[in-house]
N, C-alpha and C positions, 0 to 999 in steps of 0.2 A: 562608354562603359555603362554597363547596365546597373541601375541602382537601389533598382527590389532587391528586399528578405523576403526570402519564402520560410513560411513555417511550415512542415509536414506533420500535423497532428493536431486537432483541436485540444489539449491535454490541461491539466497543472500548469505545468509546466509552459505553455504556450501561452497560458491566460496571463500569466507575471512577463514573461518574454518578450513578446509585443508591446505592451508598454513601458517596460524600462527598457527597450530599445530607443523610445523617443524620450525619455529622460538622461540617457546617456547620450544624444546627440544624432539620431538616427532620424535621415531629415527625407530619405526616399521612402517609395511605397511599401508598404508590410501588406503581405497577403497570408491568411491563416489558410490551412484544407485542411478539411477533418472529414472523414469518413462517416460521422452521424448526422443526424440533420438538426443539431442541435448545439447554442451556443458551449463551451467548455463550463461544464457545471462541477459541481462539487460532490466527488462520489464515495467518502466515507459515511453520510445518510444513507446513503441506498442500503443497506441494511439494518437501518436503526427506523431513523425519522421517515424514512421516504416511505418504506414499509409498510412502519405502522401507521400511516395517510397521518401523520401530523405534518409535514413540508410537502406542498407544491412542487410542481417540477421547477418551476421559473424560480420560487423560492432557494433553487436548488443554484441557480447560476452563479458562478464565481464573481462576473461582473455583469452589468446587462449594456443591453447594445448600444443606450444613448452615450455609456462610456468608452467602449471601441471607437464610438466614432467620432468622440473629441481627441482622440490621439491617430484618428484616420486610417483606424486597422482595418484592413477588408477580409472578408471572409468567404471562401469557397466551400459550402456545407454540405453534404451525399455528396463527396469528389473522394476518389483513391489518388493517389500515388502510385503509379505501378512500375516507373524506373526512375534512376537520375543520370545521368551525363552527366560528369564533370568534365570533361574534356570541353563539349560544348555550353557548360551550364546553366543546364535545360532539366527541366521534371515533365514528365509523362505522364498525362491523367489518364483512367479509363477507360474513356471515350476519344483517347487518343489527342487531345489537346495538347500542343507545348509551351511550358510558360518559362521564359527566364529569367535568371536570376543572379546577385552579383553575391550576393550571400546566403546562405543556407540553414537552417534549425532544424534538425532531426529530434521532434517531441514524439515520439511513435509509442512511446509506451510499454505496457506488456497486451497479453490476451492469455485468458483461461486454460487450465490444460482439461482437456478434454478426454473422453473414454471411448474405446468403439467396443463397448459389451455388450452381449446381446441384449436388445431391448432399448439401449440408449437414445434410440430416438423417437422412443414413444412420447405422446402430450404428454404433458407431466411430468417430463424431465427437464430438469432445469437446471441451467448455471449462472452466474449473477454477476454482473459484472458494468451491464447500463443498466440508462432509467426504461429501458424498450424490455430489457430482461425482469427489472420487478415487476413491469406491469403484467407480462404474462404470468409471474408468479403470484400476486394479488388477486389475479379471475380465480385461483385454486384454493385459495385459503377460505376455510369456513369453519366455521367452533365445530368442537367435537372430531373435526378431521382430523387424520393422518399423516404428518409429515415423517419423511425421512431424509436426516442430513449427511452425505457420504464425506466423511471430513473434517476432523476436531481440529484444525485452526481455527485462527481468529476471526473470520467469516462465516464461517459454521457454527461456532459458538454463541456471535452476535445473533448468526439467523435462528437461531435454537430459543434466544430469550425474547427475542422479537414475536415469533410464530407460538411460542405459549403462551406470550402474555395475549395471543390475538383467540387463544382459547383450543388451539392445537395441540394434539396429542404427539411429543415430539421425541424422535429418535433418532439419538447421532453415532453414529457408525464410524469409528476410527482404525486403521491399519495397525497403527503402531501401537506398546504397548501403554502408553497414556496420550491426553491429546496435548495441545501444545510442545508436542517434542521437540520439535526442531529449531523453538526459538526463546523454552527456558526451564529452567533449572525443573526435577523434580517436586520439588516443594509446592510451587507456583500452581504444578499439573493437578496435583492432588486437591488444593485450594476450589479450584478452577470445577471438578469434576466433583466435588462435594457442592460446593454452590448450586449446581445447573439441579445434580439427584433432589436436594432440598427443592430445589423450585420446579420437581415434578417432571423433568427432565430423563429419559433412558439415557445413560452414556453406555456402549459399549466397546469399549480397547483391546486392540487384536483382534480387529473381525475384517475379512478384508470381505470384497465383495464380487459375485462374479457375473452379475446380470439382473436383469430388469425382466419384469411378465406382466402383463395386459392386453388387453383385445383392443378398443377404441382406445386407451387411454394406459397412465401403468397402473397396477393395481397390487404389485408385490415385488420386493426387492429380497432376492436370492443372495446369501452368504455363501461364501466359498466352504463353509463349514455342513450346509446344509439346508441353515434355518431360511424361513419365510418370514418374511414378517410383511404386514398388508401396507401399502402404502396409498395414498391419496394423492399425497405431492414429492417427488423427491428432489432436492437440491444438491448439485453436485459443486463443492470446492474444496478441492486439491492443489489448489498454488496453481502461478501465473509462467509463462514464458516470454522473455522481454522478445519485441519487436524488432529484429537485426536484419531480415529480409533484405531491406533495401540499401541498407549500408552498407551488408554483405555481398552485394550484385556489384556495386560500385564501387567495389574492391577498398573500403574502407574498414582499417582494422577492428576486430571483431572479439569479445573473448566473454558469453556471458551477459555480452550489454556492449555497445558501441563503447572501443576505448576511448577515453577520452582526456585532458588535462586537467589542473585543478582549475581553470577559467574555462572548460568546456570546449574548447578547442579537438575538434580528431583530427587524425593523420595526414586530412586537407585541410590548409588552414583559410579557408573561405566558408567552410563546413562546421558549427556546431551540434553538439548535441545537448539533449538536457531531457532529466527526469529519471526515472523507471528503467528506461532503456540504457543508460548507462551504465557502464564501471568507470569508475573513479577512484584516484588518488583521496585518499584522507590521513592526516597527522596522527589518528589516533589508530587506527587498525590498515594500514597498507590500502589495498584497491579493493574496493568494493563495488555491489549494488545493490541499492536500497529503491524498496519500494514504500516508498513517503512523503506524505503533500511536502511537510517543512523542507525535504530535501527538494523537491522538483523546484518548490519556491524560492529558496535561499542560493540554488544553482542555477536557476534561470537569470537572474539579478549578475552573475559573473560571466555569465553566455554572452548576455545582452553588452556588458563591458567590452569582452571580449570581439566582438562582430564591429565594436567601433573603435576600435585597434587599441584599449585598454586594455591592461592587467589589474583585477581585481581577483583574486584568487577564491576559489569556496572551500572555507575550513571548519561550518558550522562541524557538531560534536549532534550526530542522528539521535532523532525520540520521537516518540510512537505513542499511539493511545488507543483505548480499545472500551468500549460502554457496552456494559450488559448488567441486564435489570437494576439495581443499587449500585454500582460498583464501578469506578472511571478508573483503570489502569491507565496507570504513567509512564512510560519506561523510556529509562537515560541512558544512551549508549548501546554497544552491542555488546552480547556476551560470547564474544569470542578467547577461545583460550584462559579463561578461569578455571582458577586451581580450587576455589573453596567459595559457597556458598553458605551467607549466613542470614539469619531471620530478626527482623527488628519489630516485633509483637506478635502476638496469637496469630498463626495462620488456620490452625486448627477450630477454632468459635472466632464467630463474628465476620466481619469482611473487614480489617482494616490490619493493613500491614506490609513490607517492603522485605523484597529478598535482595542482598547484594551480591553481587558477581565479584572479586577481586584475582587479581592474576600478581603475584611474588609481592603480595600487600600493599598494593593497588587498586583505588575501585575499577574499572572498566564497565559497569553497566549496573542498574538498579532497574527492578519491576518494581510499582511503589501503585498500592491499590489502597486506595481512598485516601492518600497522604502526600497530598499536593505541595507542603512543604517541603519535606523529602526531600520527594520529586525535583523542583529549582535548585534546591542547594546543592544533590547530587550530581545534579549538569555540570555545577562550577567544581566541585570535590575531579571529577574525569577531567572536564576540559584543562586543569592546573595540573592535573598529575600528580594531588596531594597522596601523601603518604596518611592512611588511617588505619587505626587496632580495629581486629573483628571485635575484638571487644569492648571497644567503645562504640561501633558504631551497632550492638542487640543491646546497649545498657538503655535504657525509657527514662531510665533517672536522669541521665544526662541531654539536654536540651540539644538536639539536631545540631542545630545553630551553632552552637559553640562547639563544636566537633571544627566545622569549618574556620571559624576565629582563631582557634587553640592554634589547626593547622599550619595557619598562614604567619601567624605569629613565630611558629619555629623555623616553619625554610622561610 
């Protein structure tokens, strides 16, 4: 019986994987493949720190390699994956190599969604997403240039604060009618889209885009409306599509992200998965997929159980963060299906203050900017299911803290 784990992805999720493989008792070969040529680093920098050249790339790595190799991970670096056999279970690199295997980790990830506009493959167009993608976008950056961001999430926002604080003249181009739509409340957006104009920032919402122009290089990005505007660099993010490719070939069930259990278990059960590229079971909103270090990490840790014929379930409660210029967003939870959103200080002046999501008077999700107490206590107010008044939780007079105390004192 063959006694290699293969990992498929050098990911997050890979990097926690492999070793609490051999913490959980995993005493055969783990081999990692990852399609970069670079150990599993840490890519929430790459548009903050990495950017603005305050971290290294090495700086960048999750673990470094004299740690791999006291838990004896190997690692296959510029390798694809290009099928799996499970009948024989066998992985297909490439270059045609077959390597097998007695168990499997599908850490694949997502990858960018991309545009075919005209012009889109001019120099100067850019998406972001490795440390191979900021570097080309660092040869472009130069004071007094021109950036243009196609994209008010929270990748384009961070690159928005990043690239002016580098002395960029920046503008961010959003589809919809404010940015951050799709993952919070109005309140938030408005916050969010006054900050950036303060710090010198063009927002504009509802402009969609329908091409790129330049001779050697781009030199202006075309609105569907009409306008020009000059650009030097543009960066294009638009959100991710998880990695299903190969699971979907190998007839492994598929819906949005590799299904999977709550120990990360798919529909083969010699096969896990883990990270980004997942849907999963969660106690607090039904089946999801999240793209989140905490979660690749804290579900890598049940994988890894899981492969060694344990049950350890993953039921952390998702939270996100997001840094641009002053200002470190917290957020607890999703906000899915809330009824009523309510504001606990100024959103209007200043940068500090927390919007709550609750659903039939329940919190379900908290955005908490620059209130890092908040922030923890909110994680346990959702993960309890505590019942709270909106009106206890916008009173300032009344301490966070004892919102949570009161609570628990009465259920």
């Amino acid at each position: 019986m063959n006694d290699t784990c293969i990992i498929i992805g050098a990911s997050h999720a890979a990097a926690q994987l492999a070793p609490s493989l051999r913490q959980e008792g995993w005493t055969g070969p783990i081999v990692v493949i990852g399609d970069e040529p670079r150990l599993p680093y840490h890519r929430p920098p790459l548009s903050k720190a990495y950017l603005l050249g305050e971290k290294s790339a090495d700086e960048l790595l999750i673990r470094t390699a004299d740690v791999y190799a006291r838990f004896a991970v190997e690692f296959r670096l510029g390798e694809r994956v290009e099928s799996i056999d499970r009948k024989g279970k066998t992985v297909t690199l490439r270059g045609g190599e077959k390597l097998g295997y007695g168990k499997l980790a599908l850490c694949t990830g997502t990858r960018v969604r991309t545009v075919t506009l005209p012009g889109s493959t001019l120099p100067g167009v850019h998406y972001l997403r490795s440390i191979a993608d900021i570097d080309r976008i660092r040869s472009g950056v130069r004071r007094g240039g021109r950036a243009v961001i196609v994209g008010g999430g929270y990748i384009g926002l961070e690159t928005a604060a990043v690239l002016n604080k580098l002395g960029m003249q920046v503008t961010v181009l959003e589809m919809a009618p404010r940015v951050l739509a799709r993952v919070t409340a109005p309140q938030v957006s408005e916050f969010f889209e006054r900050v950036h104009r303060e710090e010198g920032v063009d927002i504009r919402t509802g402009m969609a885009v329908s091409g790129f122009e330049g001779d050697a290089c781009v030199e202006r990005v075309v609105c569907a409306d009409g306008t020009h505007l000059p650009a030097d660099l543009v960066i294009i993010g638009i959100g991710v599509t998880p990695n299903v490719e190969l699971a979907a070939a190998a007839n492994l069930a598929t819906d949005n992200g590799v299904l999977v259990d709550a120990c990360g278990r798919t529909s083969d059960p010699d096969i896990v998965a883990v990270g980004d590229c997942t849907m999963h079971p969660s106690p607090y909103y039904g089946h999801i997929r999240l793209e989140s270090v905490p979660n690749a990490t804290e579900q890598a840790k049940s994988a890894a159980a899981a492969l060694c014929g344990k049950d350890k379930p993953y039921r952390a409660l998702p939270w996100f963060w997001s840094d641009q210029y002053d200002i470190k967003l917290q957020i607890a939870g999703l906000h899915l299906g809330y009824d009523e959103v309510v504001v606990r200080g100024d959103r209007n002046a200043g940068r500090s203050f927390c919007a709550f999501y609750l659903r039939e008077g329940r919190l379900v999700a908290a955005d908490c900017i620059n209130r890092p107490q908040e922030f923890m206590l909110s994680k346990k107010l959702i993960a309890e299911g505590i019942e709270v008044t909106s009106e206890r939780l916008i009173d300032e007079s009344v301490a966070f803290k004892s919102l949570l105390d009161a609570a628990r004192a009465v259920s």
